[in-house]
PDB file of N, CA, C and O in Angstrom:
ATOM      1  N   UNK A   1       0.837  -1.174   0.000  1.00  0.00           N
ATOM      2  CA  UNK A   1       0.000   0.000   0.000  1.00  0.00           C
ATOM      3  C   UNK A   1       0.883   1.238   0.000  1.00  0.00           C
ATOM      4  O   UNK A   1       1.684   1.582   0.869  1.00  0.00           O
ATOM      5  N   UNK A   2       0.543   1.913  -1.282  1.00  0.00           N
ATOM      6  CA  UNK A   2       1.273   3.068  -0.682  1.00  0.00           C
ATOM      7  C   UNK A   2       0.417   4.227  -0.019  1.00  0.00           C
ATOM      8  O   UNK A   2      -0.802   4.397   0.015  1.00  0.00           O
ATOM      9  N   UNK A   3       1.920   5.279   0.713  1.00  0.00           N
ATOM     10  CA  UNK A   3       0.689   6.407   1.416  1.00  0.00           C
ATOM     11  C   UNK A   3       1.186   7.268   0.721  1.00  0.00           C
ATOM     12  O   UNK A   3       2.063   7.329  -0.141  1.00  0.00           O
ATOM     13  N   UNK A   4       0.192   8.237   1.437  1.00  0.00           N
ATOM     14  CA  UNK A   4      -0.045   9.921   0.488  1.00  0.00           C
ATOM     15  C   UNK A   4       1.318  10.449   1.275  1.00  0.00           C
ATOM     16  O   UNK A   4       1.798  10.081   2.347  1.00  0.00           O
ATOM     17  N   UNK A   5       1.696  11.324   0.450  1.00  0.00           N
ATOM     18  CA  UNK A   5       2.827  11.834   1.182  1.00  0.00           C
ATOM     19  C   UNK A   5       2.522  13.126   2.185  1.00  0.00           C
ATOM     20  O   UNK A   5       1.811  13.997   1.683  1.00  0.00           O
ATOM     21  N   UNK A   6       2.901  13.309   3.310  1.00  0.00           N
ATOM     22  CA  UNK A   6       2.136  14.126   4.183  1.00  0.00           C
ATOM     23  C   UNK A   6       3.073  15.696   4.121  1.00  0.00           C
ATOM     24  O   UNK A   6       4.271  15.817   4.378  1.00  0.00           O
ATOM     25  N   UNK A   7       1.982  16.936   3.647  1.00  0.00           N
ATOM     26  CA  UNK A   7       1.847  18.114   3.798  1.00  0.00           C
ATOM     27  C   UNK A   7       2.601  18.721   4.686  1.00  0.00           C
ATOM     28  O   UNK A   7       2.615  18.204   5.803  1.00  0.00           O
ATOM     29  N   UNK A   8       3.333  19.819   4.493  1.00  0.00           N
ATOM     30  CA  UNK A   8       4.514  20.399   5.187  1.00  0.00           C
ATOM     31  C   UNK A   8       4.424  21.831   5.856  1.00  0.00           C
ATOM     32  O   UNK A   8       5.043  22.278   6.821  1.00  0.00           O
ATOM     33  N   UNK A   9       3.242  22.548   4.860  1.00  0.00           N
ATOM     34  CA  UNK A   9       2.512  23.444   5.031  1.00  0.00           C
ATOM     35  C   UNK A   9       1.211  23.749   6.728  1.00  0.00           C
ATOM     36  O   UNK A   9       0.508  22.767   6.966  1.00  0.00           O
ATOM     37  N   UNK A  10       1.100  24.445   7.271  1.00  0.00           N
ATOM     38  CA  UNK A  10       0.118  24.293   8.222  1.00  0.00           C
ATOM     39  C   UNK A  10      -1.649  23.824   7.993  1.00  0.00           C
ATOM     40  O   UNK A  10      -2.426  23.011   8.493  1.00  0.00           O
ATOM     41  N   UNK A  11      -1.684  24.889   6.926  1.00  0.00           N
ATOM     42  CA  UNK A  11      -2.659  25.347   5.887  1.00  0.00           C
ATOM     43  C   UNK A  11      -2.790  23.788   4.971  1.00  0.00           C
ATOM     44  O   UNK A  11      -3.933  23.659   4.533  1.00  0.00           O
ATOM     45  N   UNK A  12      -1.990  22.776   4.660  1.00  0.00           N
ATOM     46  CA  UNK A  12      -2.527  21.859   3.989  1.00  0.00           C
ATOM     47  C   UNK A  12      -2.572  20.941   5.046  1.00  0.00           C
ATOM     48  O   UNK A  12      -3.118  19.868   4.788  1.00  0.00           O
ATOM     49  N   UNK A  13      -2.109  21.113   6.224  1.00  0.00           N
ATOM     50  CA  UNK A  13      -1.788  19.472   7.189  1.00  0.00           C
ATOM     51  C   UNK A  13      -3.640  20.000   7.467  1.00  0.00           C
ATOM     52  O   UNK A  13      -4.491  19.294   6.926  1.00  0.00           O
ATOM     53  N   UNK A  14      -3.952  20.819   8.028  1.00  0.00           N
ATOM     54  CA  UNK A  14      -5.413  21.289   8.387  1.00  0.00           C
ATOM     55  C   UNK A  14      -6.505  20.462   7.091  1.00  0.00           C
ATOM     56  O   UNK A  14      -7.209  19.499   7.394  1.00  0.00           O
ATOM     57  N   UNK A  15      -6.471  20.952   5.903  1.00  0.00           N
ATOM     58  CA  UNK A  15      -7.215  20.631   5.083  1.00  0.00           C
ATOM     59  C   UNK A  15      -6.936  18.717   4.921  1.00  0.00           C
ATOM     60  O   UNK A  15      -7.724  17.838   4.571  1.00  0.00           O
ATOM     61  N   UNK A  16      -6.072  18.673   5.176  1.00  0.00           N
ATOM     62  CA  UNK A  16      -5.564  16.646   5.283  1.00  0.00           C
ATOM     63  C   UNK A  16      -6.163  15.831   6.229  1.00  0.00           C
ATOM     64  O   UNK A  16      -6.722  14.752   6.033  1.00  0.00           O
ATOM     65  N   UNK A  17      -5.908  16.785   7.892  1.00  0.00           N
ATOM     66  CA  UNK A  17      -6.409  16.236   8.890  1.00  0.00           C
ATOM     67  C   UNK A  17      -8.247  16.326   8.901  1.00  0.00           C
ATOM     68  O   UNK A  17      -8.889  15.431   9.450  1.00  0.00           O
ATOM     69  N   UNK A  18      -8.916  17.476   8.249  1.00  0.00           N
ATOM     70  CA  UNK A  18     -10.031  17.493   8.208  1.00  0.00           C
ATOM     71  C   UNK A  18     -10.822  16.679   7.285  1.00  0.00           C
ATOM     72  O   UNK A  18     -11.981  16.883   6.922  1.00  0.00           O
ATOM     73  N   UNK A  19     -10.020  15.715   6.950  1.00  0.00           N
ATOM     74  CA  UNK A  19     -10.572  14.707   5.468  1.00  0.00           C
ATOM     75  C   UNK A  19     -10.986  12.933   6.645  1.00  0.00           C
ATOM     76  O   UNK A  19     -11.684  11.940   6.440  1.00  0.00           O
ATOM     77  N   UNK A  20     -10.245  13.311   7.606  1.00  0.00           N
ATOM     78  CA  UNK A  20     -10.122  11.812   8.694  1.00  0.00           C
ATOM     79  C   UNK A  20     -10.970  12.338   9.403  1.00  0.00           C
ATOM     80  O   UNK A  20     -11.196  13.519   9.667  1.00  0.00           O
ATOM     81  N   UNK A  21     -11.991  10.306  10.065  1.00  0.00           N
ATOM     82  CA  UNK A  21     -12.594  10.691  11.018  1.00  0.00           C
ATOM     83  C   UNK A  21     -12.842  11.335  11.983  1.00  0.00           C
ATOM     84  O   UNK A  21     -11.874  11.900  12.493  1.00  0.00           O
ATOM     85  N   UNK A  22     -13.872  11.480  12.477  1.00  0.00           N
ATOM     86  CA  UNK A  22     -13.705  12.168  14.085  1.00  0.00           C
ATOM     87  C   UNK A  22     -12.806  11.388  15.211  1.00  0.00           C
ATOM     88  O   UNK A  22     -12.264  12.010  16.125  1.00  0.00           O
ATOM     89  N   UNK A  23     -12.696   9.938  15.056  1.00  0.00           N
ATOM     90  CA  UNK A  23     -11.823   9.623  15.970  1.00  0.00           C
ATOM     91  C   UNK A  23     -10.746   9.478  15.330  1.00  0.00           C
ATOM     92  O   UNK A  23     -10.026   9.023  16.219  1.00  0.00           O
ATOM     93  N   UNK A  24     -10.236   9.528  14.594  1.00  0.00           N
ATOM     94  CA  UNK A  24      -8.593   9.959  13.932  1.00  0.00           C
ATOM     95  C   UNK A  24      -8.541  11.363  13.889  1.00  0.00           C
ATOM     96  O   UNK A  24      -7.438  11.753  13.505  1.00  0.00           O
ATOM     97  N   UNK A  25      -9.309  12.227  14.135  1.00  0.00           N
ATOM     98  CA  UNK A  25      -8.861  13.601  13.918  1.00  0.00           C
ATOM     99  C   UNK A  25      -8.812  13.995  15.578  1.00  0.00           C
ATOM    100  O   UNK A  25      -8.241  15.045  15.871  1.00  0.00           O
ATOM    101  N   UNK A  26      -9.450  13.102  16.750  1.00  0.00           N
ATOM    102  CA  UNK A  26      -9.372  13.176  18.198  1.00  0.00           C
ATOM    103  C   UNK A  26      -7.890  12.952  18.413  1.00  0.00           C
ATOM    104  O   UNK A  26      -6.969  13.658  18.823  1.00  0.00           O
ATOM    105  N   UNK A  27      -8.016  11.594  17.945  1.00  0.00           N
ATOM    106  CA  UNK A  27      -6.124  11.190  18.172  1.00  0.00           C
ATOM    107  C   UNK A  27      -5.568  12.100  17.554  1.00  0.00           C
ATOM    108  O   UNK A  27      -4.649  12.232  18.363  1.00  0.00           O
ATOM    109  N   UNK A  28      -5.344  12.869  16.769  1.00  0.00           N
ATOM    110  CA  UNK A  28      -4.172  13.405  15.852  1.00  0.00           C
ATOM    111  C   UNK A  28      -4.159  14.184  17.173  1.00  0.00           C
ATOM    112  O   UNK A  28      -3.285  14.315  18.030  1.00  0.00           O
ATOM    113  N   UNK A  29      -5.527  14.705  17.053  1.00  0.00           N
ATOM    114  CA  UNK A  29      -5.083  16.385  18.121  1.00  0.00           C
ATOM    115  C   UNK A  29      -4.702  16.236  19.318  1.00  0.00           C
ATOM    116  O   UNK A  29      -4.228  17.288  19.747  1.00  0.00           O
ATOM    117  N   UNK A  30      -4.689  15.207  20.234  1.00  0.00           N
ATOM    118  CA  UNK A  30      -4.346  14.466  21.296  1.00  0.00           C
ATOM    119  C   UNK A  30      -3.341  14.254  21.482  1.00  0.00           C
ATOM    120  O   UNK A  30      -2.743  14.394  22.549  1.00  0.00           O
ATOM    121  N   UNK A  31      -2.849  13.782  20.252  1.00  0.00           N
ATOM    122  CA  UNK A  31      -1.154  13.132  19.965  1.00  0.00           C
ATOM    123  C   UNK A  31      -0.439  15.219  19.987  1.00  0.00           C
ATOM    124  O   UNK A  31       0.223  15.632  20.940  1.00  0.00           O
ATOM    125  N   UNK A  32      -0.683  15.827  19.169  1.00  0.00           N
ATOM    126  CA  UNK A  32      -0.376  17.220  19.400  1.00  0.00           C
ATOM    127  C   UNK A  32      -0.437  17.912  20.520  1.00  0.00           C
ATOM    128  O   UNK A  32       0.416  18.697  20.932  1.00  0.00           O
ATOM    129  N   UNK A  33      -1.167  17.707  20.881  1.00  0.00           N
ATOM    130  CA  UNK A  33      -1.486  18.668  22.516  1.00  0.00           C
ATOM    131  C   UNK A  33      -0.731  17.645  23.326  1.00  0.00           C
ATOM    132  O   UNK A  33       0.243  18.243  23.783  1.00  0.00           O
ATOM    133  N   UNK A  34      -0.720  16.745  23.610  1.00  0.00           N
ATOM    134  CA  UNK A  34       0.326  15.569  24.513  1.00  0.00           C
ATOM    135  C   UNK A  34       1.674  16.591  23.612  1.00  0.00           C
ATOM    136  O   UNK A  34       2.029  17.632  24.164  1.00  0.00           O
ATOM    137  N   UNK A  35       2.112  16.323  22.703  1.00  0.00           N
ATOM    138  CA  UNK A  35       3.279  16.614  22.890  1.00  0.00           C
ATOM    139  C   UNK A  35       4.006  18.580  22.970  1.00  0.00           C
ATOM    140  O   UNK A  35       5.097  19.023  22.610  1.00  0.00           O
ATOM    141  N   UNK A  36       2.998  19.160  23.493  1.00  0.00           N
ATOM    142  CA  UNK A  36       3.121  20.789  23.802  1.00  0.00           C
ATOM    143  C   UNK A  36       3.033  20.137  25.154  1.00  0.00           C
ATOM    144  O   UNK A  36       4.245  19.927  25.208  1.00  0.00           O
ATOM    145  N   UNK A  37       2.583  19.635  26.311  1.00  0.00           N
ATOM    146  CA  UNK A  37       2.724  19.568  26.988  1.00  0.00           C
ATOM    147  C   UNK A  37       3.419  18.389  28.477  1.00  0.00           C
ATOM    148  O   UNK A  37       3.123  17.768  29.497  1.00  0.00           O
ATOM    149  N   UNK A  38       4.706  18.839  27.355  1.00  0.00           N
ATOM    150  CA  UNK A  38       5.847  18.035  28.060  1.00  0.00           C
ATOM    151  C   UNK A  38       6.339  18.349  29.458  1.00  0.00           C
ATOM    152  O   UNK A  38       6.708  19.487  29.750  1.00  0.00           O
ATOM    153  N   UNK A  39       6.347  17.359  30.311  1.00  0.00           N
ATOM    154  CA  UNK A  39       6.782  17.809  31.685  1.00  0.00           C
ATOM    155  C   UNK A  39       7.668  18.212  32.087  1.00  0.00           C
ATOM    156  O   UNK A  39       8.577  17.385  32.165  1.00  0.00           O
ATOM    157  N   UNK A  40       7.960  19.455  32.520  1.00  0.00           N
ATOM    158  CA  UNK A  40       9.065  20.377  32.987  1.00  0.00           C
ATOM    159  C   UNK A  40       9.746  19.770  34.540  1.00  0.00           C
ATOM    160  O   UNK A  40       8.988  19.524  35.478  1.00  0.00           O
ATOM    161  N   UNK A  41      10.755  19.639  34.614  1.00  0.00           N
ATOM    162  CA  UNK A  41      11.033  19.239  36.059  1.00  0.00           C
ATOM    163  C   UNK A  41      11.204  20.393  36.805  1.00  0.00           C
ATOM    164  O   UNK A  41      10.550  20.701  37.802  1.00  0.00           O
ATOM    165  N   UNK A  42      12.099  21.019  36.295  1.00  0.00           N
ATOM    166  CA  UNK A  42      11.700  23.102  37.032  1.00  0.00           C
ATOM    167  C   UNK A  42      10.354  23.276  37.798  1.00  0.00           C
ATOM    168  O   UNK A  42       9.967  23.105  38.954  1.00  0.00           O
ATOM    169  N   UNK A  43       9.939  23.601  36.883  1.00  0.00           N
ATOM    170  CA  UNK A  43       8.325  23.607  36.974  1.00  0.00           C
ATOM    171  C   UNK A  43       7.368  22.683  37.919  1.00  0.00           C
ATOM    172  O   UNK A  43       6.557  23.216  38.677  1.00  0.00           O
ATOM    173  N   UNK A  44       7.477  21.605  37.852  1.00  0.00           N
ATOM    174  CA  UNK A  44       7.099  20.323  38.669  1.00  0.00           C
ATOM    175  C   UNK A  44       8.265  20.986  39.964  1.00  0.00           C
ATOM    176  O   UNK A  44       7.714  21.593  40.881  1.00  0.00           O
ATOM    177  N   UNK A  45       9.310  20.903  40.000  1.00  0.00           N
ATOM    178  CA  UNK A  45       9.871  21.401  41.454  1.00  0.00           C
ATOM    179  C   UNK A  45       9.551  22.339  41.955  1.00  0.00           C
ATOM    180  O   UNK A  45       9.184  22.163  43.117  1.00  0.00           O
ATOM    181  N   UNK A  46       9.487  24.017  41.355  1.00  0.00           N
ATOM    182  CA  UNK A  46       8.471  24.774  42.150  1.00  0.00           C
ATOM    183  C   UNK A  46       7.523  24.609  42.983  1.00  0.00           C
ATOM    184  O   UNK A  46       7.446  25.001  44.147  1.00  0.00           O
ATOM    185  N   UNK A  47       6.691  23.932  42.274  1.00  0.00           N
ATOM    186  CA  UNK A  47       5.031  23.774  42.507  1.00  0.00           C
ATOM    187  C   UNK A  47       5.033  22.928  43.712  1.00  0.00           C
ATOM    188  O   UNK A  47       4.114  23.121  44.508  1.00  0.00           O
ATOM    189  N   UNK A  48       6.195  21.727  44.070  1.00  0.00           N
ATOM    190  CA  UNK A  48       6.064  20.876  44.829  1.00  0.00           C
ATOM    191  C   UNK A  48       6.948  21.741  45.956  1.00  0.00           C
ATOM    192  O   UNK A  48       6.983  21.224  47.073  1.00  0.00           O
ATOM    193  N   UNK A  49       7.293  22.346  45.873  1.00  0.00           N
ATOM    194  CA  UNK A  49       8.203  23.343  46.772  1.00  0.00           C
ATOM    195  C   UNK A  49       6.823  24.357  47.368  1.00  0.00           C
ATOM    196  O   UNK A  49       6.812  24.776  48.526  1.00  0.00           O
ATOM    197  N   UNK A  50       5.944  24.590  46.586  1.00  0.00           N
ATOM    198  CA  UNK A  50       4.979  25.793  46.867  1.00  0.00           C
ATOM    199  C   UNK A  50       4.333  24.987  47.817  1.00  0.00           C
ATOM    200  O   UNK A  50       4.467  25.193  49.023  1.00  0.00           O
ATOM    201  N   UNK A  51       3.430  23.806  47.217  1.00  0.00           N
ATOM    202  CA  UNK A  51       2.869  22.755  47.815  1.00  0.00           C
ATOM    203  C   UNK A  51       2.699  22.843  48.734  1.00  0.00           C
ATOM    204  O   UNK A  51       1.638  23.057  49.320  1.00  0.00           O
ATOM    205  N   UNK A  52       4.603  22.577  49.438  1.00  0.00           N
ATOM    206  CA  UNK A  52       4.874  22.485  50.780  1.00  0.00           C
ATOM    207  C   UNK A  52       5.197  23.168  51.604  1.00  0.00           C
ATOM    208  O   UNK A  52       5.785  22.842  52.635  1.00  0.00           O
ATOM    209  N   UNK A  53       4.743  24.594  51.158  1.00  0.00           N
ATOM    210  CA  UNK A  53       4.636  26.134  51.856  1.00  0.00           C
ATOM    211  C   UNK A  53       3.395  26.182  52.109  1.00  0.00           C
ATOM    212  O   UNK A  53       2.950  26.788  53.084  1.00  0.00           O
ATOM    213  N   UNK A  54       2.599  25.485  51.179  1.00  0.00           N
ATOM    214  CA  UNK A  54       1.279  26.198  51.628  1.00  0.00           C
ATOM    215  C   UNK A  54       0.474  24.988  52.927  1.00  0.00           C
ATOM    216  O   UNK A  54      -0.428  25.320  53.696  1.00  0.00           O
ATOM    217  N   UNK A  55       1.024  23.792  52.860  1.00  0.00           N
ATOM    218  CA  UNK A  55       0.872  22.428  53.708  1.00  0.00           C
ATOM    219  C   UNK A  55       1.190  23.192  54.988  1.00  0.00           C
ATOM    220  O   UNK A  55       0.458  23.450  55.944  1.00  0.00           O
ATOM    221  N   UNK A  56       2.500  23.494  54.756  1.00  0.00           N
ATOM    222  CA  UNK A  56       3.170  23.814  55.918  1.00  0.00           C
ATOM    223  C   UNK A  56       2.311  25.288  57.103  1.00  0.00           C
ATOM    224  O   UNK A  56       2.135  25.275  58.322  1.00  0.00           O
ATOM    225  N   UNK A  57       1.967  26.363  56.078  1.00  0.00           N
ATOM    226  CA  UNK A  57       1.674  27.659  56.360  1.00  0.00           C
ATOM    227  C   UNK A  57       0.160  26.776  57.280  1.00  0.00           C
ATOM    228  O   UNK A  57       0.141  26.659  58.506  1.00  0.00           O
ATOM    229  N   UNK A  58      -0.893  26.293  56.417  1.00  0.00           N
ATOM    230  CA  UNK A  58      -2.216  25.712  56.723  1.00  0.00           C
ATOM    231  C   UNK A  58      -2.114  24.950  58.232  1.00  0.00           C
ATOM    232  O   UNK A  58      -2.802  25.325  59.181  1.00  0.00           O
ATOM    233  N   UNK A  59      -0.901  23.528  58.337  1.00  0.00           N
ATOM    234  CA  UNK A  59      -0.679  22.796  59.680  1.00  0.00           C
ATOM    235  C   UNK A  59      -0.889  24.014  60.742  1.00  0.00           C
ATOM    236  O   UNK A  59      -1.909  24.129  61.421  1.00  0.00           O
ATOM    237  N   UNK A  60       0.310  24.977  60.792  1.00  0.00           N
ATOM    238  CA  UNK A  60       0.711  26.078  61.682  1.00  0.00           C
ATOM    239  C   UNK A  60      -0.945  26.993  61.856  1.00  0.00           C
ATOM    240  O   UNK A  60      -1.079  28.088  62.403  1.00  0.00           O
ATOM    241  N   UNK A  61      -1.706  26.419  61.418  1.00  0.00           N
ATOM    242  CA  UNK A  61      -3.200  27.369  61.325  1.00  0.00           C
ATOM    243  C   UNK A  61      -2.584  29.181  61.016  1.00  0.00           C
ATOM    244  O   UNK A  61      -3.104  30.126  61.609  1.00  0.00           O
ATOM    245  N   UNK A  62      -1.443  29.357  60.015  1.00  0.00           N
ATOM    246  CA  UNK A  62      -1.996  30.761  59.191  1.00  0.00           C
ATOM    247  C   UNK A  62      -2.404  30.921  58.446  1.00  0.00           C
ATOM    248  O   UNK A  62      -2.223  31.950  57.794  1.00  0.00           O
ATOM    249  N   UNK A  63      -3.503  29.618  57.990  1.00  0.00           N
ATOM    250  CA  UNK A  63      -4.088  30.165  56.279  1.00  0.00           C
ATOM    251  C   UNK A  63      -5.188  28.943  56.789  1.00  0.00           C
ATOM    252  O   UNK A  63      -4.741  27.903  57.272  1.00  0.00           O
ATOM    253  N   UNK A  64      -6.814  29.187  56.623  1.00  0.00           N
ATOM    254  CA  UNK A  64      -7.976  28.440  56.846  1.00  0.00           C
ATOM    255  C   UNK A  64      -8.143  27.910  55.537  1.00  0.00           C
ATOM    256  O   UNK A  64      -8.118  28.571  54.498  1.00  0.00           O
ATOM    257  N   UNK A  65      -8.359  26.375  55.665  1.00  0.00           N
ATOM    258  CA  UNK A  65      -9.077  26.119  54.228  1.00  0.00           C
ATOM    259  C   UNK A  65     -10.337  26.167  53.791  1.00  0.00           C
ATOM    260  O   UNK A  65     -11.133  26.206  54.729  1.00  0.00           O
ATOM    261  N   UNK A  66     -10.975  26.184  52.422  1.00  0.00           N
ATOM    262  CA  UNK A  66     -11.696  26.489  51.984  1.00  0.00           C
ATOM    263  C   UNK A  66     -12.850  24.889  51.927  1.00  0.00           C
ATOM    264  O   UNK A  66     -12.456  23.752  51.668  1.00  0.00           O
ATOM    265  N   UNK A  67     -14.035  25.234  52.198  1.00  0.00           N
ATOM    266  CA  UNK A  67     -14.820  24.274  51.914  1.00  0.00           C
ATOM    267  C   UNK A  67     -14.871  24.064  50.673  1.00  0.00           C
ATOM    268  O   UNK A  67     -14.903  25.047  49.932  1.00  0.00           O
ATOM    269  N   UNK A  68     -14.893  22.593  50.054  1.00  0.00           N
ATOM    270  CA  UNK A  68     -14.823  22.359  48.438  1.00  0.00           C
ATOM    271  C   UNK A  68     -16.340  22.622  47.611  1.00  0.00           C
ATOM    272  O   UNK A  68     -16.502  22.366  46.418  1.00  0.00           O
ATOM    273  N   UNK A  69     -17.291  23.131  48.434  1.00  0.00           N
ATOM    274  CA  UNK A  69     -18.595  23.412  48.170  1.00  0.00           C
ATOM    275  C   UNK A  69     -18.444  24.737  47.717  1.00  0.00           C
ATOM    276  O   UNK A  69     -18.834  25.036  46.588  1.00  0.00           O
ATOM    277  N   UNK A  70     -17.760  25.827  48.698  1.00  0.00           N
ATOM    278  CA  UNK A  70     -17.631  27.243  48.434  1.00  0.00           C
ATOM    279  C   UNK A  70     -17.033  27.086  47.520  1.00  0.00           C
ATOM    280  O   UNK A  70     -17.913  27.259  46.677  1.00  0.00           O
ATOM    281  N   UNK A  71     -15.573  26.739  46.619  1.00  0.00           N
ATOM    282  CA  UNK A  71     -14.675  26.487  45.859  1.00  0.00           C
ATOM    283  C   UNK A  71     -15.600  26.346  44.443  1.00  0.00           C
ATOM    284  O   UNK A  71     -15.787  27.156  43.535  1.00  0.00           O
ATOM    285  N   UNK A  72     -16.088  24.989  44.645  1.00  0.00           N
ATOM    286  CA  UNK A  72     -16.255  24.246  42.847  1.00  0.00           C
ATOM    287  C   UNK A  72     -18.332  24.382  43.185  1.00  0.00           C
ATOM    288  O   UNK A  72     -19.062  24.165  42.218  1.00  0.00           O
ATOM    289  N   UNK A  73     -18.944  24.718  44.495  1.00  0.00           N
ATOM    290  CA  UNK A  73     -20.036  24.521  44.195  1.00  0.00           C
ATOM    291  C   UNK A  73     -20.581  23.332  44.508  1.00  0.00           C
ATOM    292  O   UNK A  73     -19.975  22.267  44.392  1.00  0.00           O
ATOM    293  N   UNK A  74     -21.881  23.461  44.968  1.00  0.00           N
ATOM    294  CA  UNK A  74     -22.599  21.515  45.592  1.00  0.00           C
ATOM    295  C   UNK A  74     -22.570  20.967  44.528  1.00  0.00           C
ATOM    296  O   UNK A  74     -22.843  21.369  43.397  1.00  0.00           O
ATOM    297  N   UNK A  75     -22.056  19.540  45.101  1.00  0.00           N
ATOM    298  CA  UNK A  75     -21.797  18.266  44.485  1.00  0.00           C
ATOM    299  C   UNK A  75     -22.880  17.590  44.016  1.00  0.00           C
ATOM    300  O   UNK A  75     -22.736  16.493  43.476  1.00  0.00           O
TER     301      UNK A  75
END
């Protein structure tokens, strides 16, 4: 079997990908967005550093937590 040779252009990969199903055009974009969002270890260390400022600040009772009702709303 041969394949089509794939588009190099933005503007034609769009008009290519919009020719495939809805679940091949889910995966494509899935497979794209997975790979923009590659895991930073920086980033991941901050956050786990913040984490444990804000764990820490909350134990010591200087910061009250929030009911998850007030937050996101009844369940």
């Amino acid at each position: 079997m041969r394949h089509k040779s794939v588009p190099r252009k933005p503007a034609n990969l769009l008009q290519a990908a919009l020719t495939l199903s809805p679940n091949e055009r889910f995966a494509l974009a899935d497979g794209i967005l997975s790979s923009l969002d590659a895991p930073d270890p920086e980033i991941d260390r901050i956050w786990i550093d913040e984490a444990a400022r804000r764990l820490a600040a909350f134990r010591r009772g200087e910061v009250k937590g929030i009911p998850a009702e007030d937050v996101i709303g009844p369940v």
